[in-house]
SEKOL-84096 format. One record per residue (C-alpha): y, z, x; residue in three letters. Coordinates in steps of 0.02 Angstrom, whole numbers, padded with zeros to 5 digits, always signed. Each point is the difference from the previous one (the first is absolute). Layout:
<atoms>
YZXala ...
</atoms>
This chain:
<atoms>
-01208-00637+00120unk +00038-00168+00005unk +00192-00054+00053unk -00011-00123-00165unk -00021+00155-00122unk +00168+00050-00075unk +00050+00168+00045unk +00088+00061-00147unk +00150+00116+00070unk +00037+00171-00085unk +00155+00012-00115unk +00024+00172+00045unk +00030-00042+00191unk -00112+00166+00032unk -00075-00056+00198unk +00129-00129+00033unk -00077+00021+00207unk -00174-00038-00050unk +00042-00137-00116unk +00117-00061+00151unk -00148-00017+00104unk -00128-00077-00130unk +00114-00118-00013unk +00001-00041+00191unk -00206+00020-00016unk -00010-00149-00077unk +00120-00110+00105unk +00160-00101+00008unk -00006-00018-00210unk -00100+00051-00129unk -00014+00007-00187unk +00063+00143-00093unk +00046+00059-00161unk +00161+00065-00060unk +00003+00065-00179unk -00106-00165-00067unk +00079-00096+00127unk -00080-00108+00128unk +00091-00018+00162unk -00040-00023+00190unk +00052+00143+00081unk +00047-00050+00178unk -00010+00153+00121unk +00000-00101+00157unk +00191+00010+00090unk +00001-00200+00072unk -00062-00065-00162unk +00139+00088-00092unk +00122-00043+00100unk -00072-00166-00026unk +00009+00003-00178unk +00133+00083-00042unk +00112-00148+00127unk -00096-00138-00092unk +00064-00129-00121unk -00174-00019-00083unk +00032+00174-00061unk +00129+00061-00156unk +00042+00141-00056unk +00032-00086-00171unk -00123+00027-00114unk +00052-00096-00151unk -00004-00170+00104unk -00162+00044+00118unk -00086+00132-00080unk -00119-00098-00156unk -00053+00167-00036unk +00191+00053-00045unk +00016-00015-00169unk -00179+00075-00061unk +00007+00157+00114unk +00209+00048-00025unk -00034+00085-00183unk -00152+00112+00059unk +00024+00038+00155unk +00075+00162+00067unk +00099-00072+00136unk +00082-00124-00101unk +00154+00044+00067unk -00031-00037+00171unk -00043-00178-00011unk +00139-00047-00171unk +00161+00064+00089unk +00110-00135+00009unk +00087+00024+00160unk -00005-00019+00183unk -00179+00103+00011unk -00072-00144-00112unk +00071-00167+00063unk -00032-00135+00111unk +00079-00121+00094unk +00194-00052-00027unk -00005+00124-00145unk -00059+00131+00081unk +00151-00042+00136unk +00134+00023-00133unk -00027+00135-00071unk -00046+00103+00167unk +00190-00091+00068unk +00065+00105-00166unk -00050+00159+00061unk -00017-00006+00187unk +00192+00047+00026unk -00010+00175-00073unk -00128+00032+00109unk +00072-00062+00192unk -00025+00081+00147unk +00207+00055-00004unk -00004+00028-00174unk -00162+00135+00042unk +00078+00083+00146unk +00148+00016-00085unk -00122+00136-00125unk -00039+00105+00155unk +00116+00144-00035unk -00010+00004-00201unk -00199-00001+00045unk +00029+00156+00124unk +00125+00068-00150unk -00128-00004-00119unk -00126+00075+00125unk +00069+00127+00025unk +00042+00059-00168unk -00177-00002-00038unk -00045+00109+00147unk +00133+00110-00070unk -00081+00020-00156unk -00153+00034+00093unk +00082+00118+00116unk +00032+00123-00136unk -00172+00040-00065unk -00084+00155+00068unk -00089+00007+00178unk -00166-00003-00092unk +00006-00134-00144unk -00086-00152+00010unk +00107-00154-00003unk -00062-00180-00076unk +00084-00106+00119unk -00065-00182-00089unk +00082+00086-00146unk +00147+00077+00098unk +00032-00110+00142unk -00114-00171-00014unk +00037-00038-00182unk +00205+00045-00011unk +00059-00108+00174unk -00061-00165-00055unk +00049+00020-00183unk +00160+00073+00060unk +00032-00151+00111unk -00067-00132-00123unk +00103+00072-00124unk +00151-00013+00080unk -00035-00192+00054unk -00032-00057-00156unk +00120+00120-00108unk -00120+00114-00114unk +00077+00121-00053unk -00073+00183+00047unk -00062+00055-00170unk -00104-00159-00023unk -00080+00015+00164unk -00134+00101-00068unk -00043-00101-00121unk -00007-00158+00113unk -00112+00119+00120unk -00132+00024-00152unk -00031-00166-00036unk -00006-00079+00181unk -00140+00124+00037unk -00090-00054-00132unk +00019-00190+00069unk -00107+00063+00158unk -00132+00095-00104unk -00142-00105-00007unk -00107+00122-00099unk +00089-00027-00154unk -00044-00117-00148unk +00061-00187-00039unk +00085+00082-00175unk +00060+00151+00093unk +00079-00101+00140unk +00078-00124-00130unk +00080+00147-00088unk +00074+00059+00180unk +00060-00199+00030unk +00084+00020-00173unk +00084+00139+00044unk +00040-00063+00159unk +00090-00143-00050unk +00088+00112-00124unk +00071+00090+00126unk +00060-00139+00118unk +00074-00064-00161unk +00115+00144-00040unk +00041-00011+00196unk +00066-00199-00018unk +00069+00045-00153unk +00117+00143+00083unk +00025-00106+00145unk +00088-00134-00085unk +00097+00120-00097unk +00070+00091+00162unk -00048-00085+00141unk +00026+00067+00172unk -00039-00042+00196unk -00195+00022-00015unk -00132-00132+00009unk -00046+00007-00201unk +00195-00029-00040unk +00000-00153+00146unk -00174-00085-00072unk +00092+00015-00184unk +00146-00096+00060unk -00111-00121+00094unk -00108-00032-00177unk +00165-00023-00078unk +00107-00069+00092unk -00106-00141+00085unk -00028-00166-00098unk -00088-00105+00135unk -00157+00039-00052unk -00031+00103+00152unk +00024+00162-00102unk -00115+00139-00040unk -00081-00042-00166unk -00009+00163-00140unk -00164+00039+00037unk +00022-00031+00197unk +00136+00120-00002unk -00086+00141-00080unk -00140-00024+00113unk +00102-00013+00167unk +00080+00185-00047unk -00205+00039-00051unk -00049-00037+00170unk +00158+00062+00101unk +00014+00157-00094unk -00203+00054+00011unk -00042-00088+00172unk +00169+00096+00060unk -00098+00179-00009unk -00164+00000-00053unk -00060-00059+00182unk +00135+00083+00083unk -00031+00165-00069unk -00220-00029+00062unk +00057-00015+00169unk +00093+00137-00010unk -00158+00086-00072unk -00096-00055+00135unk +00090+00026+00148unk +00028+00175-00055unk -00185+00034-00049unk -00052-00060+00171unk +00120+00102+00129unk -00046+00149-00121unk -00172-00037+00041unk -00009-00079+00175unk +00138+00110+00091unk -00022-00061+00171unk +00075-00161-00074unk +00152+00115-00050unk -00011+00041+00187unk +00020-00175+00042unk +00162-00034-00082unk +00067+00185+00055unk -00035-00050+00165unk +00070-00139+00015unk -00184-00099+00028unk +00074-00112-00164unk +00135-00032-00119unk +00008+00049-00191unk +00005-00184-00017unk -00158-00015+00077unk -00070+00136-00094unk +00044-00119-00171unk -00079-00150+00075unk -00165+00083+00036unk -00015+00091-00164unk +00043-00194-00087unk -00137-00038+00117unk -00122+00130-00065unk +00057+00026-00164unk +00107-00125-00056unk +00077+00029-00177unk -00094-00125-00085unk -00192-00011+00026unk -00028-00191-00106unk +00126-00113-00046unk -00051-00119-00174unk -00005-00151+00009unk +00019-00166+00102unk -00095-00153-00056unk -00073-00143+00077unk +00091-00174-00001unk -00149-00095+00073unk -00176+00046+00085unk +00024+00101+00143unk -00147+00040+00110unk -00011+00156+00092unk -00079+00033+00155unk -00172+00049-00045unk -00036-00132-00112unk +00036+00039-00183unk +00149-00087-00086unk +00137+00053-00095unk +00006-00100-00156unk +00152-00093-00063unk +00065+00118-00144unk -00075+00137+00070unk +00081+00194+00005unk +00040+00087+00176unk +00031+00166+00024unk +00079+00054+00148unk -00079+00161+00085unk +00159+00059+00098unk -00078+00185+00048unk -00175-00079+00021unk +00076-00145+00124unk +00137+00145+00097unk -00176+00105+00074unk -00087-00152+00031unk -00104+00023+00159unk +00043-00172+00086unk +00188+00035-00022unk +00015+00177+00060unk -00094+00110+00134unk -00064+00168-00098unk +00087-00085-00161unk -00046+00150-00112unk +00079+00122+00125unk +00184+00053-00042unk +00095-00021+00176unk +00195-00015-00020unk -00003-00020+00196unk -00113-00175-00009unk +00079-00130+00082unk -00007-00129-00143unk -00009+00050-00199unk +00016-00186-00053unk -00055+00038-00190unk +00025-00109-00169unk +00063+00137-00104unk +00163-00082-00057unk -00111-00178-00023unk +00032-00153+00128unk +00091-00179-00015unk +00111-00051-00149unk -00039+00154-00084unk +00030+00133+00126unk +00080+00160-00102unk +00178-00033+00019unk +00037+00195-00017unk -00100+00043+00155unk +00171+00035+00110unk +00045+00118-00139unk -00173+00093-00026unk -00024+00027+00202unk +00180+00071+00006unk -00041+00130-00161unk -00174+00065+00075unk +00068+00017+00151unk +00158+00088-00043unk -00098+00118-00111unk -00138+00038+00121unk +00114+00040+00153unk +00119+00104-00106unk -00160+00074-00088unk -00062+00070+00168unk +00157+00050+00039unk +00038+00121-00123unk -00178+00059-00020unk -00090-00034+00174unk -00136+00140-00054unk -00057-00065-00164unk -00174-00018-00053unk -00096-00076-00122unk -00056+00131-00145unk -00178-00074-00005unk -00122-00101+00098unk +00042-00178+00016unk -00158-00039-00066unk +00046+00114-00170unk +00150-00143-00034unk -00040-00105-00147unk +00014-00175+00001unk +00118-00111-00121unk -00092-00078-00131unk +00015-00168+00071unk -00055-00131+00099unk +00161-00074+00032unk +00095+00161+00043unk -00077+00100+00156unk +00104+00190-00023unk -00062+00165-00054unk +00053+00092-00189unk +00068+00125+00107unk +00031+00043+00192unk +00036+00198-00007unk +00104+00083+00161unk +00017+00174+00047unk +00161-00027+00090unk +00021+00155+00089unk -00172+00077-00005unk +00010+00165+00018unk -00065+00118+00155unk -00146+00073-00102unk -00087-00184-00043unk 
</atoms>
């Protein structure tokens, strides 16, 4: 097959691993299509480091994307490239808004979570605790979903009955099997909800990050302030960003020292750190698989001679890129004892995930007091049995089921 054919990837994220490597197949780029979309879908770790620290590429699609305006009402991942916050922008604007938020997410402000996040823990693997020697636990719904949304929650001040309803609709955000209608009814009902949340915000504001923006949009006549619609979309992107990914590594790491043990042995041992463990599973499995969309600001060659056209989409392949063979020895091989897991799973340059401190310091703490409490758990069903998320954004399973204390007999 030629490299010049576009390789149309699967909505339902089904064989992320062989898509992954088609991908490579067929070079530093190729062509590939995303729900109707055309993009380059760059696989190849130095050229997305490249790209993704270049000023010929945006991340702003209404100023460098001509294709903006015709694709936005029809396409199913609208959403992703219409935000109007941080995710989207470029340039100086892109540097205010990500100065707005950067300060609830420091380094002291993160550390300063450690023992609510062990708090919280720990209550879940209470609940858990309780069930009977021999029931099969969900721990994506039990363990990997409740942290981050937990933690997010708090940060941003939803209040604990509307986290549900915020978890519902953010899913659907990642589920690229869906329709353009179906997804604009979950966008509808999105912004609905992080409506009512500015709405009880300003009437009894507190110490959390929605009740600090609020003031900010207020208070601030400089013109540096959050517009309306940058405001709703900064909470959009802080609140589902803030678990979604968090709770797939979770998933992941879990799902592999269920399934690879001797890597279990590792950390037991002492061979490697839970740390590690989180950086190698990021490595392997980051939490999101493709990344829409970047756009080309000028021509840009790549190194085998095609050309990325002015205008042009770019996808980045994060999961593709992390098992790249001319970045890692044995790249498909899970080893939390490998000496460097350099991975792009929380992106690279001015768009690096700003709540990567605070999603290394959840996994961890849930993994280590996970094996803890429970160092003889198994997983309920062959690791090949998991089904995937319907997505090609999100890389997690619909459910990650855990005997915790098998019993003698099994």
């Amino acid at each position: 097959m030629s490299k010049r054919q576009i390789l149309v990837l699967n909505p339902t994220g089904s064989d992320p691993d062989a898509e992954h490597q088609a991908l490579r197949d067929r070079g530093p780029a190729t062509l590939v299509d995303i729900l109707g979309v055309r993009a380059w879908s760059v696989s190849d770790p130095a050229l997305l480091k490249q790209l993704l620290t270049s000023k010929d590429v945006s991340k702003d699609g209404r100023a460098h994307w001509p294709a903006f305006a015709e694709t936005v009402p029809t396409w199913p991942l609208a959403l992703w490239v219409a935000v109007e916050n941080m995710f989207t922008a470029y340039g100086d604007n892109h540097s205010r808004l990500r100065r707005m938020v950067a300060p609830a997410l420091s380094a002291r402000r993160t550390a300063a979570l450690q023992a609510d996040i062990e708090t919280l823990v720990n209550s879940i693997l209470d609940d858990l605790d309780a069930l009977p020697a021999d029931e099969v636990a969900d721990l994506r719904e039990h363990l990997a979903y409740p942290l981050p949304i937990a933690v997010i929650g708090k940060l941003m001040g939803v209040p604990a009955n509307r986290r549900t309803k915020f978890r519902t609709v953010v899913d659907n955000v990642f589920a690229t099997h869906l329709s353009a209608e179906e997804q604009a009814a979950n966008t509808a009902a999105l912004y609905g909800l992080l409506d009512a949340l500015i709405e009880i915000k300003r009437t009894e504001p507190g110490e959390d990050m929605t009740s600090l923006l609020i003031a900010a949009r207020d208070d601030e006549g400089d013109g540096s302030a959050l517009s309306d619609a940058e405001l709703r979309d900064t909470l959009l992107l802080m609140i589902s960003a803030g678990y979604e990914t968090t709770a797939n590594v979770i998933d992941q790491a879990i799902t592999t020292l269920l399934s690879e043990p001797e890597q279990l042995a590792h950390v037991r041992d002492g061979h490697c750190t839970w740390e590690g463990v989180v950086e190698e599973t990021l490595r392997h499995q980051p939490a999101v698989k493709h990344l829409p969309l970047r756009y080309a600001r000028t021509d840009i060659a790549l190194p085998d001679g095609q050309t990325i056209k002015a205008g042009e989409a770019i996808l980045a392949s994060y999961a593709a890129a992390n098992r790249h063979p001319d970045w890692h020895e044995d790249a498909d091989r899970f080893d939390a004892t490998r000496p460097s897991k350099e991975h792009l799973a929380f992106g690279h340059g001015v768009h690096f995930c700003l709540g990567a401190p605070l999603a290394r310091l959840e996994v961890a703490t849930a993994l280590r007091l996970l094996f803890e409490r429970f160092p003889d758990a198994q997983l309920a069903t062959d690791r090949a049995a998991l089904k995937r998320l319907p997505s090609l954004i999100s890389n997690g399973h619909t459910a990650v089921p855990v005997r915790l204390r098998p019993t003698s007999n099994r």
